[in-house]
C-alpha positions as CSV (number, residue, x, y, z in Angstrom):
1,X,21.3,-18.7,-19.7
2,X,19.0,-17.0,-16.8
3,X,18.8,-13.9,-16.2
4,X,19.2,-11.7,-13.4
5,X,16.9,-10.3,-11.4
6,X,16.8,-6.5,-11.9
7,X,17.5,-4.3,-9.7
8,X,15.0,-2.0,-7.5
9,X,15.4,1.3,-7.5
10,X,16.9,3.8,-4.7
11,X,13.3,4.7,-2.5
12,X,12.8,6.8,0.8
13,X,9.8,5.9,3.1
14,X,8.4,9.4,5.2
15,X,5.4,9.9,7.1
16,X,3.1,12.2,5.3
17,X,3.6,15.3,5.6
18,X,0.6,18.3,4.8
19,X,1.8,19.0,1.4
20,X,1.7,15.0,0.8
21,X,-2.1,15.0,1.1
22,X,-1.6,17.3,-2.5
23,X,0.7,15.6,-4.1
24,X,-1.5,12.3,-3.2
25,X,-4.2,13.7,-4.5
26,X,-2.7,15.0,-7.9
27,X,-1.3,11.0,-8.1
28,X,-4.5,9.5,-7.8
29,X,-6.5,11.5,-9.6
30,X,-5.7,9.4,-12.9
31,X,-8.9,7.0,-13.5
32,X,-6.0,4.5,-14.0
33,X,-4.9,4.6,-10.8
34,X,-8.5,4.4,-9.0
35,X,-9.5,1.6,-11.2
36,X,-9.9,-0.9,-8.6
37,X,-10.8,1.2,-5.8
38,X,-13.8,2.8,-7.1
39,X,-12.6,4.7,-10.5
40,X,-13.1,7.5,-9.6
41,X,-10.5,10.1,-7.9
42,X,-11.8,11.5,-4.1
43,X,-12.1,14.9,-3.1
44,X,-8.5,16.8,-1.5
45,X,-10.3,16.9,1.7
46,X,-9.7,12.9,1.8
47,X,-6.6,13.2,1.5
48,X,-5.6,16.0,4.6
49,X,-7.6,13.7,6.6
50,X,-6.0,10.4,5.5
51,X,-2.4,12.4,5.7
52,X,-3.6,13.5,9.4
53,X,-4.8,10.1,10.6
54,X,-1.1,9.0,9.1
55,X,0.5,11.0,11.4
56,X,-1.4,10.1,14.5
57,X,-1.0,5.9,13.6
58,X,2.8,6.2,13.2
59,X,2.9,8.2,16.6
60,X,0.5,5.8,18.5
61,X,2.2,2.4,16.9
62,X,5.5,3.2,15.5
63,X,3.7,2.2,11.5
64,X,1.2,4.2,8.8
65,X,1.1,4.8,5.1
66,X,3.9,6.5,4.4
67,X,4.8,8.6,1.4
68,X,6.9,6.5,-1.3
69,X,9.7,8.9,-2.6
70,X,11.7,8.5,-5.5
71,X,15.2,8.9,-6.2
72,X,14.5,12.5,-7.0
73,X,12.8,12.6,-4.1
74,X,9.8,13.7,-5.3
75,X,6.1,12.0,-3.9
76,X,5.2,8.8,-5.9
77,X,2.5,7.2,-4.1
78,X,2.4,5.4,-0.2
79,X,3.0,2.0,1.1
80,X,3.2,0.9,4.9
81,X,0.3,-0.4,7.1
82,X,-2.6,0.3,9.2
83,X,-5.3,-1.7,11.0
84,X,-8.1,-3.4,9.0
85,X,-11.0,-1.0,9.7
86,X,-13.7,-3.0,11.9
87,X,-16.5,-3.7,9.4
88,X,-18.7,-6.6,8.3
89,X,-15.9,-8.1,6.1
90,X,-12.2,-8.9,5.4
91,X,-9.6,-9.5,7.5
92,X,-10.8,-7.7,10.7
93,X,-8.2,-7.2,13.2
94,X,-5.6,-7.3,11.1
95,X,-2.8,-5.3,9.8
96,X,-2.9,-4.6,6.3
97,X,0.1,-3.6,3.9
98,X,-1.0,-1.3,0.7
99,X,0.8,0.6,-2.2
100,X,-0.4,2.7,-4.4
101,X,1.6,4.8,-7.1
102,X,1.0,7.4,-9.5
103,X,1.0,6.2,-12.9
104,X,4.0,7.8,-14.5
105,X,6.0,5.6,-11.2
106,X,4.1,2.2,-12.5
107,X,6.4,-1.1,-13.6
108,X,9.3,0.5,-12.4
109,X,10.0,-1.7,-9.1
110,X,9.1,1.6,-6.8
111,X,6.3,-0.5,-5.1
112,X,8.3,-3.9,-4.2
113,X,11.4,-1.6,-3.0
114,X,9.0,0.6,-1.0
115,X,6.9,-2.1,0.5
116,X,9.9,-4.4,1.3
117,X,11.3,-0.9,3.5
118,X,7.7,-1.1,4.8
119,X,7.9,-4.6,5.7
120,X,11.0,-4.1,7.7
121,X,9.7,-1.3,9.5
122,X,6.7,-3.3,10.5
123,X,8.8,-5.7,11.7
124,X,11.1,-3.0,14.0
125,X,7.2,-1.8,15.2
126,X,6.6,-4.9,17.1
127,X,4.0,-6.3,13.4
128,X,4.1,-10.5,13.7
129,X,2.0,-10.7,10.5
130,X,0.2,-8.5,7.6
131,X,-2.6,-9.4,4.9
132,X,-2.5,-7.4,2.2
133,X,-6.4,-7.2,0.2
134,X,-6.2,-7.2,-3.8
135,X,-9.1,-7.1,-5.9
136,X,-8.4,-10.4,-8.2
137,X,-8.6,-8.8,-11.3
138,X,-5.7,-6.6,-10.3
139,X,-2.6,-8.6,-11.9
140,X,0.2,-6.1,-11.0
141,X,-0.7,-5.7,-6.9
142,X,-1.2,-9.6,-7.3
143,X,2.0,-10.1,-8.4
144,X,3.5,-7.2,-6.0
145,X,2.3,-9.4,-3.1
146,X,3.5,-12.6,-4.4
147,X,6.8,-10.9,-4.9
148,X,6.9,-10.1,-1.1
149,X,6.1,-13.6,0.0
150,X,2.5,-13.6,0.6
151,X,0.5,-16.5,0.6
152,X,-3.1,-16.3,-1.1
153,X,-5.4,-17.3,1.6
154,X,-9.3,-16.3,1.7
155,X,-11.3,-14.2,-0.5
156,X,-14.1,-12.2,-0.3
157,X,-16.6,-10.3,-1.6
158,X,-16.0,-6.3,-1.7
159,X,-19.4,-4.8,-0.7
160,X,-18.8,-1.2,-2.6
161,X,-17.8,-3.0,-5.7
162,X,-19.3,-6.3,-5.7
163,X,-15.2,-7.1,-7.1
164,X,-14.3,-10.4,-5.3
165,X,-11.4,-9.8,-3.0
166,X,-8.3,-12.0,-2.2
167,X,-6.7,-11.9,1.0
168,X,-3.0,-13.0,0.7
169,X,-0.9,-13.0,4.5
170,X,3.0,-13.0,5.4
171,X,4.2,-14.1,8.9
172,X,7.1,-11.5,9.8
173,X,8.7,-13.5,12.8
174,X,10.8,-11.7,15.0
């Protein structure tokens, strides 16, 4: 007997809005959640900058993080794209896909419904390809990005956290 896959839940993508850079903030705040990227929760003045420069990537190239709703349609995390910062490592000049959810919204299939909306909007905005970077100890975004398609392809070592880093990509065709 197999069983079917379940369903993912009803989720709205928006670009984030002021108030968003709160709500983020009160998400990520949980140790949890910061686990791989750091541990430790970043200031509220992070996030009205990372909520501005949000803004100004989805008017410039039609993509950004955008705030994950859910069917209640209150804020949950972010998923969408921007470019690969230029730095000494990773996949520079790239366009990278990331999630991140609050933990009450974990295991609940928010993140594969949001990013798969993501993916298509990528693909609308012109995107031929996306890498998504997952610190290898990180099962659930692992398995998030297998569930999307990606292939594993290089890794790397994280210079903050020292955390070796795999690079998994998806061609998006046209």
């Amino acid at each position: 007997m197999s069983i079917a896959p379940r369903a993912l839940p009803v989720v709205q993508l928006r670009v984030p809005t002021d108030e968003d850079a709160v709500a983020w903030h009160r998400a990520f705040a949980d140790p949890e959640v910061m686990e791989f990227l750091g541990g430790r929760p970043s200031e509220l003045s992070l996030y009205e900058e990372w909520t501005a420069r949000q803004r100004r990537l989805d008017a410039e190239r039609g993509f950004c993080l955008w705030t994950v709703l859910d069917e209640g349609g209150d804020v949950v995390g972010f998923t969408g794209a921007q470019p690969w910062p230029q730095s000494a490592y990773g996949p520079v000049g790239e366009i990278e896909i990331g999630w991140r959810l609050a933990r009450p919204a974990w295991g609940r299939g928010y993140v594969t419904a949001a990013a798969r909306m993501a993916l298509e909007r990528l693909r609308a905005a012109g995107v031929e390809r996306v890498v998504a970077t997952v610190d290898e100890l990180n099962e659930r975004s692992v398995a998030v990005a297998l569930r999307l398609g990606m292939e594993r392809a290089e890794s790397f070592t994280a210079p903050r956290s020292g955390q070796e880093v795999r690079c998994f990509r998806l061609e998006l065709g046209r």
